[in-house]
C-alpha positions as CSV (number, residue, x, y, z in Angstrom):
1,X,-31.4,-7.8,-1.2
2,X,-30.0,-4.2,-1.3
3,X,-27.8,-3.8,-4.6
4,X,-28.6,-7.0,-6.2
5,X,-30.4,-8.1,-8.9
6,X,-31.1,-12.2,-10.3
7,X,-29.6,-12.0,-13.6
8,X,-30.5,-13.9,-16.6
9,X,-31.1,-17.5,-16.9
10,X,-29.2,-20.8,-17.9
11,X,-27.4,-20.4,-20.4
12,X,-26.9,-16.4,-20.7
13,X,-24.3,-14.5,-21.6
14,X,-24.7,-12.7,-18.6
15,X,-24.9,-15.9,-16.1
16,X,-21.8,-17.6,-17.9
17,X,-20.0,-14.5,-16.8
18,X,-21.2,-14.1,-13.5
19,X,-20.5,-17.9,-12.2
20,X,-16.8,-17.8,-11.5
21,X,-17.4,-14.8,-9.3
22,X,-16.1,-14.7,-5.5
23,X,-19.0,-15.7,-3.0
24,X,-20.8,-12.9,-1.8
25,X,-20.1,-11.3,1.7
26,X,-22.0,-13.7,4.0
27,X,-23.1,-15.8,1.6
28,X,-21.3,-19.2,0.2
29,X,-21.7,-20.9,-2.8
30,X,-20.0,-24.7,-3.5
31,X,-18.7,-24.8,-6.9
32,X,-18.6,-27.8,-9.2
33,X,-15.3,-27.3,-11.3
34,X,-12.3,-30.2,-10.9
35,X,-9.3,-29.4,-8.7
36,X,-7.5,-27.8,-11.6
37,X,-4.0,-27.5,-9.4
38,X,-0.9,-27.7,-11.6
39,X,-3.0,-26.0,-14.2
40,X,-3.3,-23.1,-13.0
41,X,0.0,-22.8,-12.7
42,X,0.0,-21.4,-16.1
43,X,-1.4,-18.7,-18.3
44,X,-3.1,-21.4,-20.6
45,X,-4.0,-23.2,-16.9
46,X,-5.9,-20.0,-15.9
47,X,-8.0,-19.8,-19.3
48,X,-8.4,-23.4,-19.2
49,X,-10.2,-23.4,-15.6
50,X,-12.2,-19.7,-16.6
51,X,-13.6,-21.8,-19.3
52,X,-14.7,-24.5,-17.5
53,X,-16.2,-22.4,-15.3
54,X,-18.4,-20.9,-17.9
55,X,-19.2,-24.1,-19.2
56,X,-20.4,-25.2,-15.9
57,X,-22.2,-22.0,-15.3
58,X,-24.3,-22.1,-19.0
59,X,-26.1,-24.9,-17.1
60,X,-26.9,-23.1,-13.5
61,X,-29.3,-21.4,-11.8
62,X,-29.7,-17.5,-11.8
63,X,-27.2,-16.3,-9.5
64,X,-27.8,-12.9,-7.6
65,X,-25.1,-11.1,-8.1
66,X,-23.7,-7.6,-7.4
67,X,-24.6,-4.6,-9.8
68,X,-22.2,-3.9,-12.3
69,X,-21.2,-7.0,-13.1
70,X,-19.9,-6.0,-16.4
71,X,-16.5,-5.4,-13.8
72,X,-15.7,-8.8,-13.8
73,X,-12.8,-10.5,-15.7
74,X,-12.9,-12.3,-18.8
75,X,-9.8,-14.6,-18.6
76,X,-10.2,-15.0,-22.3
77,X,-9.1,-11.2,-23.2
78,X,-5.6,-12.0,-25.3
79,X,-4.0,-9.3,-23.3
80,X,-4.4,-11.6,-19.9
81,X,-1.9,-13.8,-21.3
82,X,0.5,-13.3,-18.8
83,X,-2.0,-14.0,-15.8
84,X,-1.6,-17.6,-13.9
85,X,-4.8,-16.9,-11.9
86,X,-8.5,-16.3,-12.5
87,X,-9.9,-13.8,-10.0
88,X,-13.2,-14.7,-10.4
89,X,-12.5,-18.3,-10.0
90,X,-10.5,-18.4,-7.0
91,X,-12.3,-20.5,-4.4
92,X,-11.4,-23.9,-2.6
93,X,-11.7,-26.1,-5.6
94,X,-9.9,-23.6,-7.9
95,X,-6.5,-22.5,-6.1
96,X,-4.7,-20.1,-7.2
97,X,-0.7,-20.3,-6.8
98,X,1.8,-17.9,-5.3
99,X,5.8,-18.9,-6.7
100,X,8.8,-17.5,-5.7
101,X,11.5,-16.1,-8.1
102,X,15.2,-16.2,-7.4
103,X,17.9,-15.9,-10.3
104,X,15.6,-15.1,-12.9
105,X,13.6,-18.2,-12.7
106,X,10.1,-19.1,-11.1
107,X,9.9,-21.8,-8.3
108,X,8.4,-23.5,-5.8
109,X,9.8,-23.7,-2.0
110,X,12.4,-26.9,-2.4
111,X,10.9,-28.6,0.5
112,X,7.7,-28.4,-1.1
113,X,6.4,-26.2,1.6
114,X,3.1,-25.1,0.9
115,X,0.7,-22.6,3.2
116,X,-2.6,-21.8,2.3
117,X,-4.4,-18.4,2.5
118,X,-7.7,-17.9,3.1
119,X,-10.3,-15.8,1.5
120,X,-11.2,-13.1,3.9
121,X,-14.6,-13.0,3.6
122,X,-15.9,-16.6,4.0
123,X,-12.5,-18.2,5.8
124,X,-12.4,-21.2,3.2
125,X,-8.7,-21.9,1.4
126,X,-8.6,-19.9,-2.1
127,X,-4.4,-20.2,-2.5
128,X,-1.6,-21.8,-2.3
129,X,1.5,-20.0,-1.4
130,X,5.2,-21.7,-2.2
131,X,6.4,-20.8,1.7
132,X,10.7,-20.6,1.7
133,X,11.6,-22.3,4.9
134,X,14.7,-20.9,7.2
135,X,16.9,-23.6,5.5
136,X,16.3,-22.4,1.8
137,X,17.3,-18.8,1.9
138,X,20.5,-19.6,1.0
139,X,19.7,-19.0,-2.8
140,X,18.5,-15.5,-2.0
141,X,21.3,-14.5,0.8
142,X,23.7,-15.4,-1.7
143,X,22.2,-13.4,-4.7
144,X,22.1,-10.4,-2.4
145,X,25.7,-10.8,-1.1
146,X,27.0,-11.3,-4.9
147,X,25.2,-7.7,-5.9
148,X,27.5,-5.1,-6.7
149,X,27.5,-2.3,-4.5
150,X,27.8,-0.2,-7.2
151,X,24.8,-1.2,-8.4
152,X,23.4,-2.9,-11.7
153,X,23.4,0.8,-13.7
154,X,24.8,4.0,-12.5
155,X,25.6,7.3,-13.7
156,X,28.8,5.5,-15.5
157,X,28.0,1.8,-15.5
158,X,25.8,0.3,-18.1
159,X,23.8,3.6,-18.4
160,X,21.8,2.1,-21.6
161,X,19.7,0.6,-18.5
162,X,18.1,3.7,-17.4
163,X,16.2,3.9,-21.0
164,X,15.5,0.4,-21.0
165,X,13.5,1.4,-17.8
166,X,11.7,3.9,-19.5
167,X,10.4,1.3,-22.1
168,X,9.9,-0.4,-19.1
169,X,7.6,1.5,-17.8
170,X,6.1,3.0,-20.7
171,X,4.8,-0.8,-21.8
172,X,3.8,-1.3,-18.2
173,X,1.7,1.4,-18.1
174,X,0.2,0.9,-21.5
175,X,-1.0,-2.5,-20.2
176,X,-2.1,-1.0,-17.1
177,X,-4.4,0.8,-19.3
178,X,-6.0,-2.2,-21.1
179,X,-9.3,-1.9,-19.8
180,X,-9.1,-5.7,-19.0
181,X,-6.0,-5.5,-17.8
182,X,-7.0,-2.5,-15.1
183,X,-10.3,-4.9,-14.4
184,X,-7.9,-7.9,-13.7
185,X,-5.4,-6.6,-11.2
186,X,-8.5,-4.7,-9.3
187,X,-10.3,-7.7,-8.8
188,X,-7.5,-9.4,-7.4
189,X,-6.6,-6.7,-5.1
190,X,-10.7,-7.0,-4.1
191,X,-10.0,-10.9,-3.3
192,X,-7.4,-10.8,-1.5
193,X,-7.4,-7.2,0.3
194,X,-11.2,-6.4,0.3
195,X,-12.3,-3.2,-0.6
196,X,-14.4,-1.2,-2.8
197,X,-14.3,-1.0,-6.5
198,X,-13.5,2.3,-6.4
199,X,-10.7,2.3,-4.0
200,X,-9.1,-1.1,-5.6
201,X,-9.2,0.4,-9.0
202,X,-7.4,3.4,-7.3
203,X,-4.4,1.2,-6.9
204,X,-3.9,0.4,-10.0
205,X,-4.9,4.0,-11.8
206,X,-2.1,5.6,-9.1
207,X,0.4,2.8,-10.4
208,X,-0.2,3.3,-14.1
209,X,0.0,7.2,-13.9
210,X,3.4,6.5,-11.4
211,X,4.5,4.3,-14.1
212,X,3.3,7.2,-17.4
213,X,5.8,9.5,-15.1
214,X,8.8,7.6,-15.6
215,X,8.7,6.6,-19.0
216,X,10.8,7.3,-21.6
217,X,13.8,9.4,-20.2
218,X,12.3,10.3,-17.2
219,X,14.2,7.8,-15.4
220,X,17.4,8.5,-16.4
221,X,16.4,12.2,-14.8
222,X,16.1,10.7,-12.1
223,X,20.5,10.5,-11.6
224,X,21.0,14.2,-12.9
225,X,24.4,15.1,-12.1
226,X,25.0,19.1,-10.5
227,X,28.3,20.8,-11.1
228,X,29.8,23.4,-9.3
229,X,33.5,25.1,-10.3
230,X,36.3,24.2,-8.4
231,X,39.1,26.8,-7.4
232,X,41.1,26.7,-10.4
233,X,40.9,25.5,-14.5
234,X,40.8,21.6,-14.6
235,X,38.6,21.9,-11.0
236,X,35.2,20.7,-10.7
237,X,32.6,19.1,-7.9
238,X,30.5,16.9,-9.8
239,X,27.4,15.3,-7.7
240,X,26.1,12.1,-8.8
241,X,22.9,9.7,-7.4
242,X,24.3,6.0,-7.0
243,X,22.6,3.2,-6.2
244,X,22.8,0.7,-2.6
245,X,23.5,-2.0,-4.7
246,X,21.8,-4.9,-2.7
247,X,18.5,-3.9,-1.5
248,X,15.5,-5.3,-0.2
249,X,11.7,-4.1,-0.1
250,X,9.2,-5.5,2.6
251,X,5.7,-4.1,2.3
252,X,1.9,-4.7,4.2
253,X,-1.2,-6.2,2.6
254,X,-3.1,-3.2,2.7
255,X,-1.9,-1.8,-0.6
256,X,-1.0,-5.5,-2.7
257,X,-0.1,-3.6,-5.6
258,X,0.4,0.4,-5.0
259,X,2.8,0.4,-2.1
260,X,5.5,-2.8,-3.7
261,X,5.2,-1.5,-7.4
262,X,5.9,2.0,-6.6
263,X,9.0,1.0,-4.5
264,X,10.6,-1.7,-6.5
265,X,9.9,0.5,-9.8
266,X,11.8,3.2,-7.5
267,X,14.9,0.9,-6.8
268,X,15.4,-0.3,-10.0
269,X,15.1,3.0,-12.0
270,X,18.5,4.1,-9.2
271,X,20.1,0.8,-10.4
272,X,19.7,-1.4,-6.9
273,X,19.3,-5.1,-7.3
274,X,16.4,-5.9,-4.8
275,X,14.6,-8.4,-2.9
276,X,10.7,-8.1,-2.6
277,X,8.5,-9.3,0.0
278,X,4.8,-8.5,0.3
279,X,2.8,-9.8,3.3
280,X,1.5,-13.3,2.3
281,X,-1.8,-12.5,2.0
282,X,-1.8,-10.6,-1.0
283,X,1.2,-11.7,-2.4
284,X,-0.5,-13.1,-5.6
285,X,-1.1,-9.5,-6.7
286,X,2.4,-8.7,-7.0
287,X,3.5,-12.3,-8.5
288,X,0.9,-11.2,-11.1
289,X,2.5,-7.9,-11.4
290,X,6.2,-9.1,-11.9
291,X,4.6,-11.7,-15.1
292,X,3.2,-8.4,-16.6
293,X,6.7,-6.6,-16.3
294,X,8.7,-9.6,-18.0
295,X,6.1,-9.6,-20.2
296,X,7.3,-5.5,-20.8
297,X,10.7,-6.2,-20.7
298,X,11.9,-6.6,-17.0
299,X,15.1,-8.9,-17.0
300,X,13.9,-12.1,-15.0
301,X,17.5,-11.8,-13.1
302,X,16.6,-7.9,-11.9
303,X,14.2,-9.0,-8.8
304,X,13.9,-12.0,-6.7
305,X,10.7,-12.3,-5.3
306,X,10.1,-14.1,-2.1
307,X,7.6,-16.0,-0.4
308,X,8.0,-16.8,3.9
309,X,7.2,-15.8,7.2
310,X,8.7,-12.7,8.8
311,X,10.8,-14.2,11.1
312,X,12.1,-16.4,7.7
313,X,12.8,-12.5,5.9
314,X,14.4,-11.4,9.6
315,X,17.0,-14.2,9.0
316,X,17.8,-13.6,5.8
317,X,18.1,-10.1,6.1
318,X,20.7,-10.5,9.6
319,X,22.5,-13.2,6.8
320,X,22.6,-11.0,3.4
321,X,23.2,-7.5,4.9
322,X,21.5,-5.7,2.3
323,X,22.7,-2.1,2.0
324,X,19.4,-0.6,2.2
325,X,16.0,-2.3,3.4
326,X,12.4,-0.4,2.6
327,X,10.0,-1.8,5.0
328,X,6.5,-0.3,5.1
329,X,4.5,-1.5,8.5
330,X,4.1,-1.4,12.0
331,X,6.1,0.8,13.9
332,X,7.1,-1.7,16.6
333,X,8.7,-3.9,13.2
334,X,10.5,-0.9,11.7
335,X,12.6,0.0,15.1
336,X,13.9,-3.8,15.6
337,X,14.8,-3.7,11.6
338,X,16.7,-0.1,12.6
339,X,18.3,-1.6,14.9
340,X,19.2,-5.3,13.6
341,X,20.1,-3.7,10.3
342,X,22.7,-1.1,11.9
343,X,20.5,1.4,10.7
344,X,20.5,0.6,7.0
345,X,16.7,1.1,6.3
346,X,13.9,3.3,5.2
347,X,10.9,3.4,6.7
348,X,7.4,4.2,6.4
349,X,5.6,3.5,9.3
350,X,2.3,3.6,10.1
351,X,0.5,7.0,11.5
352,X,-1.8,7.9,13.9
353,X,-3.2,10.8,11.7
354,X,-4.9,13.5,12.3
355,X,-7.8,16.1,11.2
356,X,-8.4,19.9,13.0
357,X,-11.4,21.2,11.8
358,X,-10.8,25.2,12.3
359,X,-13.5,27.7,14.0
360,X,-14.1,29.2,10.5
361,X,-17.2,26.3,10.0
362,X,-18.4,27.3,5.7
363,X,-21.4,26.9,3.9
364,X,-23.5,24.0,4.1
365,X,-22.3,22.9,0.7
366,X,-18.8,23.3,2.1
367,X,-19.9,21.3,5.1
368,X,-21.1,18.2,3.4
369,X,-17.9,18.1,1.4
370,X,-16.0,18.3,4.5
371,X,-18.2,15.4,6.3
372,X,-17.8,13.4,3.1
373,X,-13.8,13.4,2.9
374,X,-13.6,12.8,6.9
375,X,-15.7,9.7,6.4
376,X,-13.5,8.9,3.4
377,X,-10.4,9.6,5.0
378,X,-11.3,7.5,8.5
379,X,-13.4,4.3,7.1
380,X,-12.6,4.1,3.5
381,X,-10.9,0.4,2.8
382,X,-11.9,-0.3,5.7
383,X,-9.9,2.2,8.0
384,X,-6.7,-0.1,6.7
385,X,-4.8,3.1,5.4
386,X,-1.3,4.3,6.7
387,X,-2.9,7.8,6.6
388,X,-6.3,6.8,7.4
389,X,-7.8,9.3,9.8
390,X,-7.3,8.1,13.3
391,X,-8.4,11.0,15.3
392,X,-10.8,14.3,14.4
393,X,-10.1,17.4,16.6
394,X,-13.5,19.2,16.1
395,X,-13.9,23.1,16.9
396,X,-17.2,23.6,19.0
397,X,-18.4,25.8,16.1
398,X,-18.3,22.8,14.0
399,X,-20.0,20.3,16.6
400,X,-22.7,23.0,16.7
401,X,-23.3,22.8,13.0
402,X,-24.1,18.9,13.7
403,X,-21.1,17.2,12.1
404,X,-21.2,14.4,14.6
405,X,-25.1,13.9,13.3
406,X,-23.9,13.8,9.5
407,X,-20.7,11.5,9.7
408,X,-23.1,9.1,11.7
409,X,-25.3,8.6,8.8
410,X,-22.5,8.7,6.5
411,X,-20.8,6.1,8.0
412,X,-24.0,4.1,8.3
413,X,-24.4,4.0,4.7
414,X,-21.0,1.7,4.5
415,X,-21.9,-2.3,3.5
416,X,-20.4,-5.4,3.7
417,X,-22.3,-5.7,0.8
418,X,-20.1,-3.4,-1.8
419,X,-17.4,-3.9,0.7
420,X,-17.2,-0.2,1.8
421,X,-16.6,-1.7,5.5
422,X,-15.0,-5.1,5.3
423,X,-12.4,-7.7,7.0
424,X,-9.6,-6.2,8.8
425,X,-7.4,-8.2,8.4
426,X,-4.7,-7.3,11.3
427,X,-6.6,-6.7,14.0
428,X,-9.6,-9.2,15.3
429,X,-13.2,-8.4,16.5
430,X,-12.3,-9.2,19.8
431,X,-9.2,-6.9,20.1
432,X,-11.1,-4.1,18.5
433,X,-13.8,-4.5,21.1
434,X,-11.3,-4.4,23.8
435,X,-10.2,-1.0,23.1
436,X,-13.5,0.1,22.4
437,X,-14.2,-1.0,26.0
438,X,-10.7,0.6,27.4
439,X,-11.7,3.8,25.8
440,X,-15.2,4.0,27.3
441,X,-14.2,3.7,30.6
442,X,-12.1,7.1,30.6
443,X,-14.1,9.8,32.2
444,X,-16.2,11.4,29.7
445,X,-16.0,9.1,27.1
446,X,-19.2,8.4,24.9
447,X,-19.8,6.3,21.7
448,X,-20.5,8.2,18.7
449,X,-21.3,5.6,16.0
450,X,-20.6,1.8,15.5
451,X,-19.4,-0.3,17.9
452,X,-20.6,-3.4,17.2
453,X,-19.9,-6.1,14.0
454,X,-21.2,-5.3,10.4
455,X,-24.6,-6.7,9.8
456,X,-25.3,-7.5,13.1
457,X,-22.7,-10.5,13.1
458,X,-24.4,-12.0,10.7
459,X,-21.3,-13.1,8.1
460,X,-18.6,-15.0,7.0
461,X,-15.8,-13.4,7.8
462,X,-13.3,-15.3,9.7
463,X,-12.4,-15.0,13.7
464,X,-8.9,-14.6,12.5
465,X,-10.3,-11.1,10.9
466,X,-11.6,-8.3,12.2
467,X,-15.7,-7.5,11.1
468,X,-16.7,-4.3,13.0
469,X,-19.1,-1.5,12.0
470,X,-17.3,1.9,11.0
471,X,-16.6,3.1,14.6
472,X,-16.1,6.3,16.6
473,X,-15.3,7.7,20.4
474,X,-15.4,10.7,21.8
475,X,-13.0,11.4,24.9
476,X,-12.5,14.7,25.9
477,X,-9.0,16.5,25.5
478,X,-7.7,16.9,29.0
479,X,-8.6,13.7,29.3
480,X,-6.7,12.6,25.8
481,X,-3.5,14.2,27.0
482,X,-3.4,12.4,30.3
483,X,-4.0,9.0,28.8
484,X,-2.4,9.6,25.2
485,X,-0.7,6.1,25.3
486,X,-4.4,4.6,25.2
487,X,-6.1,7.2,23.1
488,X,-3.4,7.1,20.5
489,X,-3.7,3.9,19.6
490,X,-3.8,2.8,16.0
491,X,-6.2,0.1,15.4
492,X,-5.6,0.3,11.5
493,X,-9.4,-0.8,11.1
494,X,-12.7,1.8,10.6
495,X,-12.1,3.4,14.0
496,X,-11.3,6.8,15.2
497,X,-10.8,9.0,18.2
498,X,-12.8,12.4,18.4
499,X,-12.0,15.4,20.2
500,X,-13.3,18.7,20.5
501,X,-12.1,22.3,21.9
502,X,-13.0,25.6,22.3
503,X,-11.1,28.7,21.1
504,X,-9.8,29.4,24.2
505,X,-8.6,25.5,23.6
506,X,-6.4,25.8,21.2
507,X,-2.8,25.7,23.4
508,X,-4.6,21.7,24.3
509,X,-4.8,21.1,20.8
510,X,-1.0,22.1,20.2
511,X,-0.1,19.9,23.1
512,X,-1.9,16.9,22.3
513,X,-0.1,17.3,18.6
514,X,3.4,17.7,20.0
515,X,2.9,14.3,21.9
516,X,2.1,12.6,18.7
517,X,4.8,9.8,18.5
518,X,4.2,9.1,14.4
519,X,4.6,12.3,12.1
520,X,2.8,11.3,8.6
521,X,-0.2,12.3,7.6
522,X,-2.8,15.2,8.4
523,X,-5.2,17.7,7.5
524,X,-5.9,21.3,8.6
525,X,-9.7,21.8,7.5
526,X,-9.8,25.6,7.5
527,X,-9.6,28.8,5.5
528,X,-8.2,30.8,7.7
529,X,-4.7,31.2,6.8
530,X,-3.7,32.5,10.5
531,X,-5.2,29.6,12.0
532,X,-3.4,27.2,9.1
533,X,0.0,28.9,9.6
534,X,-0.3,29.0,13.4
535,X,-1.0,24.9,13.2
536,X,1.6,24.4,10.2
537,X,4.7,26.4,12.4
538,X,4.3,24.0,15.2
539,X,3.9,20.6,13.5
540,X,5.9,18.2,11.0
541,X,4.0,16.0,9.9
542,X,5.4,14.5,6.3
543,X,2.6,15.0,4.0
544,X,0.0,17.7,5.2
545,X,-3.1,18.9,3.5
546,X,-3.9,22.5,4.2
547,X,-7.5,24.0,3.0
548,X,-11.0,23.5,2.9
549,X,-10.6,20.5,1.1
550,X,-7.9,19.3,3.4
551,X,-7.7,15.3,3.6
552,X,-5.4,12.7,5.3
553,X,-5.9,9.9,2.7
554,X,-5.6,9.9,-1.1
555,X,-2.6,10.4,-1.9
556,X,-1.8,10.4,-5.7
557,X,1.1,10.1,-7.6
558,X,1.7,13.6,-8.0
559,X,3.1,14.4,-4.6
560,X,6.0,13.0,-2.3
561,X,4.0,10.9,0.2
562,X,6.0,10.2,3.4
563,X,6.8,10.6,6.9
564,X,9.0,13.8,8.3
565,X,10.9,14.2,11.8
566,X,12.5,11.1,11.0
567,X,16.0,10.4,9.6
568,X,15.1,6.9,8.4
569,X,12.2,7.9,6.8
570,X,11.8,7.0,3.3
571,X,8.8,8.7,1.2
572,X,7.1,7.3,-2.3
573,X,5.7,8.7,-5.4
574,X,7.8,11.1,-6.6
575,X,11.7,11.6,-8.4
576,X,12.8,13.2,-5.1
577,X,10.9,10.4,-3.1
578,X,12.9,8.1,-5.1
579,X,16.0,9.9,-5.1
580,X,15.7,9.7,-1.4
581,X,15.0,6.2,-0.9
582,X,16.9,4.5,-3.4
583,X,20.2,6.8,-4.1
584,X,22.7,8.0,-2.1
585,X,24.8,11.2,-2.8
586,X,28.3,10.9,-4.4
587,X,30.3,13.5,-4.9
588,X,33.5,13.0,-8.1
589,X,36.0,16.0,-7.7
590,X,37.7,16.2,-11.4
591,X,40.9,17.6,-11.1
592,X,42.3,17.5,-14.4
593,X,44.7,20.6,-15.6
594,X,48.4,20.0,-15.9
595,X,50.8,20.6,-13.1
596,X,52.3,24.2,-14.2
597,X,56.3,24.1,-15.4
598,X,57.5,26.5,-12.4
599,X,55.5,24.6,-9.7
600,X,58.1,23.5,-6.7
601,X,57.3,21.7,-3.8
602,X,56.9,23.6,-1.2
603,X,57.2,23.6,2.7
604,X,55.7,20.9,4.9
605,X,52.6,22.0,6.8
C-alpha cells in the first residue's frame, strides 16, 4: 500500500509504539485494552491506559502503519503531565473525556448528560463530551452577569495582571516548544479535525510564535496610553484601551486549537473575563489547552469553559448579555447573533475567497509555484479554511500556459491516506454532489477535476461527513454574474469555482468582485503593479495578498488576519487585532491646575 510500510515484529520498540495509533483511513482495527473510563479522566489515567496499550501491543502482530511514525506520542514524556487523553489511544474502548469549567473548577454536566463524538474517519465513538443542558447554564449566566465591566485588569486596576500574562505566555510557549508537547496537541488536532501533519502542526507552531509575541511586557503594550495637551496647564486628553468586562468567545472545528487560543489569549491580555465555546467536535483540543495554561499559571477562575449545543450557548448568551461576543462561523449564525445580541459582537465570518491570476503569466518555475499555492490555498485541510480559495479567476494567457492541466495532477496527488483530502465535516457527500450537479447544469459549465468520493467510495468515513475528491468547475463569467447566488456558494470542503477572462474582460472581473457579499481573503497573482493597483483601488477585502507569490490561505501570526467592509468585524493575530477586538477606546480628560485667584463667574450662556 502506497506510504506504508509493516514495521517490526512482537515485541519491538517500534510495534509497542505504533499500537495505540488511530485506525487508518478506511481501515479498522478492534482493540483489546479494558474500558478505562474514569481513568482517563486524569493525567495519571492517560499514562495508565498508554501503557497498557503498549503492553498489549509487545504481544501483536506487525501493524502497517503510516511512514514517520516516529510522530506519534509517547504519553510517558514527563512534560505530558498535564494531558487527560492519549491521542493515539482514543478509539471506542478507550474514550477520551471532554469537562466543562465554571468558577475555576472542572466538572461534569450536573445532569450527567453525556454526548458522544465520533471519530471522523471510521464513524465509531472515540469521546465523551460532558454536554450542559438548557437548565444548567445558570452557573455560567451568573458568572458572566457578576463580571465587572471594568474588567479583571485595566490600565488602573490590578495592572500587576498584564505581566503575569506575559509569564503566561512566555511558559505557554516554552511548552508549546517541547518537542512532545508540539507532537501531542498535533495529533489531537489530526483526530479530531483531520488533516495533514504538516498543516496540524501549523496550528500549533502559529500559536506558540502568537504566544513568543506577547510574552514578557508585550502585553501590557498592548493598553498603551496616548496623550495629547489640552488648552491650558493642568489640561490633558489621555486615551486608554479598557476591557468589555464579560465576554464570550464561540469558535468552529476547523481550527481546534489556532482560532480559540489566539482569541481567548487576546481577551485576557485586555482584561475581559470570558466564556469559551469551541464546536463540540474538537473541543478536547482546547480542554487540553486550558490544563497546559493552569499548568503555566492561568488562574482557574479567569475562563469558564463550556460544553453544549448551539441553541444551549444562544440561551445563555440572550440570559448573560455579555458585553462583547467573538464568534467565528457561518455567516447566516453571525447576523442572528448581531442582531439577538443588540449588536454587541465581533465577527469573523466565513469567505468566499478569491484568486485573479493577471495577463503577466512568468517563468515556468514561477508557474509551478503559482499552481502549487492555488492547490494549497483551495484543497489544503481539506478545503475547510475560512480563507480557503473558493473561486480562481484565470487570465486566458494563463489557461494557455496549461494551468488547468497542472492543478489537475496536483490535486490528484491528494490521499486519504496522509489525509491531504479528508472528512468534511460540515457539509455531507450528498449535499456536495448536489451543487456539483446545480453548477453543471448552467450553460457552459464543465468539470475540471474530482467530482466524485476519495478512493472511489471505498472508506470509512461517516454519511454524517463529507468524503469527496478535491473538486473543481468551470462556469463562464457572464454566466457567474447572472447566477452569483449559486456560483458563490461556499461549500467549506475541497471545491472551487473557476473562471476565466480575456483582457478586454477585465470590467466582468470587477463586477463579479463588487457583488462579492463576504470581504476576507484574496490574492492578486501578478507582477504588474498597474494591474495590482487597478484591482487593489476597487476591492476591500480584509487580508489581501498582492505578488507573484500571492496566496489566500496561510496566514501567520505576523499579520492582522480579518475581514474589512464590516463594522462588526473583528480580526486575530496581531496587537491591533487584539486591540480591536477585545478593547474599547476610553478617553480620561485630567484637568488638574488650580482655579486662578481673580477668576469670577461670568455671564450665562
Amino acid at each position: 500500500m502506497h506510504g506504508l510500510r509493516v514495521l517490526a515484529g512482537p515485541g519491538s520498540q517500534a510495534s509497542r509504539r505504533l499500537a495505540a495509533t488511530a485506525p487508518l483511513p478506511g481501515r479498522c482495527h478492534a482493540s483489546r485494552i479494558p474500558n478505562p473510563t474514569d481513568a482517563v479522566r486524569s493525567a495519571a489515567g492517560a499514562r495508565a491506559v498508554h501503557a497498557a496499550v503498549h503492553a498489549t501491543a509487545s504481544q501483536s502482530k506487525p501493524v502497517a502503519m503510516p511512514l514517520h511514525w516516529d510522530r506519534l506520542v509517547d504519553m510517558t514524556d514527563k512534560s505530558l503531565a498535564f494531558a487527560t487523553v492519549d491521542p493515539e489511544g482514543l478509539n471506542k474502548t478507550n474514550l477520551g473525556f471532554v469537562e466543562n469549567m465554571v468558577g475555576g473548577k472542572w466538572t461534569g454536566a450536573t445532569a450527567g448528560n453525556v454526548r458522544m463524538i465520533v471519530d471522523p474517519l471510521n464513524g465509531e465513538p472515540f469521546i465523551n463530551l460532558a454536554e450542559v443542558s438548557e437548565a444548567e447554564i445558570g452557573p455560567y449566566v451568573e458568572r458572566l452577569k457578576n463580571a465587572p465591566k471594568f474588567g479583571l485588569h485595566n490600565p488602573m486596576n490590578n495592572v500587576e495582571r498584564y505581566l503575569l500574562y506575559g509569564d503566561i505566555s512566555k511558559r505557554a510557549a516554552a511548552a508549546l516548544g517541547d518537542p512532545a508537547v508540539e507532537r501531542f496537541f498535533t495529533r489531537l488536532i489530526q483526530r479530531v479535525s483531520p488533516k495533514s501533519f504538516a498543516q496540524a502542526r501549523g496550528e500549533v507552531v502559529v500559536t506558540r510564535k502568537f504566544l513568543e509575541n506577547f510574552s514578557g511586557d508585550q502585553v501590557r503594550f498592548l493598553a498603551r496610553a496616548t496623550s495629547m495637551p489640552g488648552d491650558h496647564i493642568g489640561q490633558a486628553s489621555n486615551a486608554h484601551r479598557f476591557p468589555y468586562g464579560a465576554v464570550a468567545i464561540v469558535t468552529p472545528f476547523n481550527f481546534p486549537l489556532e482560532i480559540p487560543a489566539l482569541q481567548l489569549m487576546g481577551a485576557l491580555y485586555m482584561g475581559n473575563f470570558p466564556i469559551l465555546k469551541v464546536d463540540e467536535k474538537v473541543a478536547v483540543v482546547m480542554d487540553q489547552f486550558l490544563r497546559l495554561l493552569h499548568k503555566c499559571g492561568l488562574p482557574a477562575e479567569d475562563v469558564d469553559f463550556i460544553q453544549c449545543s448551539g441553541p444551549t450557548m444562544h440561551k445563555l448568551l440572550l440570559q448573560a448579555q455579555p458585553r462583547n461576543t467573538l464568534f467565528t462561523g457561518s455567516s447566516k449564525v453571525a447576523d442572528m447573533l448581531a442582531r439577538d445580541l443588540n449588536g454587541k459582537v465581533k465577527l469573523e465570518g466565513s469567505g468566499f475567497n478569491w484568486k485573479l491570476l493577471g495577463p503577466d503569466v512568468p517563468d515556468t518555475q514561477n508557474q509551478e509555484y503559482v499552481a502549487h499555492v492555488c492547490d494549497q490555498d483551495a484543497h489544503a485541510c481539506s478545503g475547510q479554511k475560512c480563507s480557503a480559495q473558493s473561486l480562481l479567476i484565470v487570465h486566458e494567457n494563463w489557461a494557455k500556459a496549461g494551468i488547468y492541466t497542472r492543478l489537475a495532477e496536483l490535486a490528484s496527488q491528494r490521499t486519504l491516506q496522509d489525509l491531504t483530502v479528508g472528512p468534511t465535516l460540515s457539509i455531507t457527500t450528498a449535499a456536495f454532489k448536489k451543487q456539483i450537479d446545480a453548477l453543471l447544469a448552467l450553460p457552459g459549465a464543465e468539470l475540471l477535476w474530482g467530482g466524485s468520493e476519495v478512493n472511489g467510495g471505498q472508506h470509512t468515513i461517516p454519511s454524517q461527513f463529507g468524503a469527496m475528491q478535491p473538486t473543481a468547475i468551470k462556469v463562464p463569467i457572464q454566466t457567474m454574474i447572472d447566477n452569483v447566488d449559486l456560483c458563490c456558494t461556499e461549500l467549506f470542503a475541497p471545491f472551487q469555482v473557476v473562471t476565466d477572462y480575456t483582457t478586454e474582460q477585465l470590467p466582468l472581473v470587477h463586477q463579479l468582485l463588487r457583488v462579492q457579499a463576504e470581504h476576507l481573503t484574496a490574492a492578486i497573482v501578478s507582477k504588474d503593479t498597474t494591474f495590482q493597483r487597478s484591482i487593489l483601488s476597487q476591492t476591500v477585502n480584509g487580508t489581501t495578498y498582492v505578488g507573484i507569490r500571492a496566496r489566500t490561505t496561510g496566514a501567520p501570526q505576523n499579520h492582522w488576519f480579518g475581514p474589512s467592509g464590516d463594522p462588526r468585524a473583528a480580526g486575530i493575530g496581531t496587537a491591533d487585532a487584539i486591540r480591536l477586538t477585545w478593547s474599547c477606546h476610553r478617553e480620561i480628560v485630567q484637568d488638574t491646575a488650580d482655579i486662578q485667584s481673580d477668576w469670577t463667574t461670568p455671564a450665562r450662556t
